[in-house]
C-alpha positions, 0 to 999 in steps of 0.5 A: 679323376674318376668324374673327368672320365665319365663326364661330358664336354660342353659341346656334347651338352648342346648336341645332346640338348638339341637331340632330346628335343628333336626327340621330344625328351626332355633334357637334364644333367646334374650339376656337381659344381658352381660351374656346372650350374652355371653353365646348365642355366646358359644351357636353359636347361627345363630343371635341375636334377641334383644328387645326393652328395650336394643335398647338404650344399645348400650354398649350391642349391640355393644358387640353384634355386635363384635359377626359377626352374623346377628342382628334384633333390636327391636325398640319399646318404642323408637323415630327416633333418638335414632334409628339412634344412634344405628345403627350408633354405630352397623353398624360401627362393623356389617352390617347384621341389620335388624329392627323391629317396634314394638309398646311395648304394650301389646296388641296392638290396631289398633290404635298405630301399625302405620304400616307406619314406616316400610317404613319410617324405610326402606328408612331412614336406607337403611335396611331391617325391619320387625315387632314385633307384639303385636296385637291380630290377624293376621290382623296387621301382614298380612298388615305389610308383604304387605308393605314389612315388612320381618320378622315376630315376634309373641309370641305363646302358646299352649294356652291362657288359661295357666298362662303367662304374654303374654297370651292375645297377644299370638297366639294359634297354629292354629291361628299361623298356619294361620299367616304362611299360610297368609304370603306365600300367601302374598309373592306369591300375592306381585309379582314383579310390572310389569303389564303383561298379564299371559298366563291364562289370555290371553284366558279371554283377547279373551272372554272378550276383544270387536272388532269392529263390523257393526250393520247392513248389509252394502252396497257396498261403503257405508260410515261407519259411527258411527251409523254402526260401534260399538265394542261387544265382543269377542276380537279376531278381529279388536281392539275396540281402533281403531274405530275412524280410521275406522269410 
């Protein structure tokens, strides 16, 4: 009862498939039957999104598999070896997997995200993993793309207050405008993991950077010792790092 309300007709698939692509949004829509994967392929559909409760249907996702496109596979409500079962039996027929940890509580406290698993995920299955997100707030999400999570799920609503089953975990437009606004800065932030010096940096690395110096007139001859030689800013002369070869 509770899927035949929140459902949507076959005819509301078309128009909002035509839509996003107007839009230029790619559409989706988890399948929770046969026939509703079967109707999503006559739909071409770009991928198949399933949840958590079909993780161990692996009649289902096989089916799926069969259909060539790209799958995400939630794994919520599930242990490392159901999930190994399952991309075993997908991966056979479909290489294109990426999978989503997801904690099936609704919502979700800090306390049972366990963001480690998406590495543990990746390492394990050698591909690519995201994050179905119950949580209220962005916070879970934002750390989940800094660990390498790539795709983000969240349920949206024009707002909380509306009547729904996912009201209190959904995110209201503005706050899902920041979680697209955050993960970009994130990606951009990430980098590559090479420590460099960028250009902007390198006039800082002038100012800031020490040389080394004499802390009083010297005579001719006169032996350099440590209580001469020090190193004050800015960076631009001898390298602080060689004072003990001068003095």
């Amino acid at each position: 009862d509770l899927v035949e309300r929140v459902s949507l007709s076959r005819e509301a698939h078309y128009e909002l498939k035509a839509h996003a692509e107007k839009r230029g949004i790619v559409f989706l829509s988890t399948p929770f039957s046969r026939e509703a994967a079967l109707f999503l392929n006559e739909l071409d559909v770009a991928a198949f999104k399933t949840g958590s409760g079909e993780l161990t249907h692996i009649p289902l996702l096989t089916l799926i598999a069969a259909f060539g496109k790209p799958m995400i596979i939630s794994t919520g409500m599930s242990v490392m070896s159901e999930i190994e079962k399952t991309v075993n039996a997908v991966s056979r027929i479909n290489s294109q997997v990426v999978l989503m940890h997801c904690t099936s509580e609704y919502p979700t406290p800090y306390r049972d995200v366990n963001l480690s698993c998406i590495p543990q995920l990746q390492s394990t299955f050698s591909c690519p993993v995201g994050i179905s997100d119950h949580t209220q707030g962005n916070y879970a999400s934002f750390a989940a793309v800094a660990i390498g999570a790539c795709v983000v799920e969240r349920h949206f609503t024009l707002s909380r207050s509306m009547p729904g089953p996912d009201q209190s975990t959904s995110l209201e437009p503005d706050e899902f405008m920041d979680l697209v606004k955050g993960i970009r800065a994130i990606e951009q932030a990430k980098g590559d993991g090479v420590k460099r010096i960028t250009p902007e940096e390198q006039e800082v690395r002038h100012m800031a950077g020490h040389s080394l110096i004499v802390l009083r007139d010297v005579k001719r001859g006169e032996v350099l010792g440590a209580d001469i030689v020090w190193a004050k800013r800015p960076g631009t002369g001898i390298p602080a790092e060689l004072l003990p070869s001068i003095v």
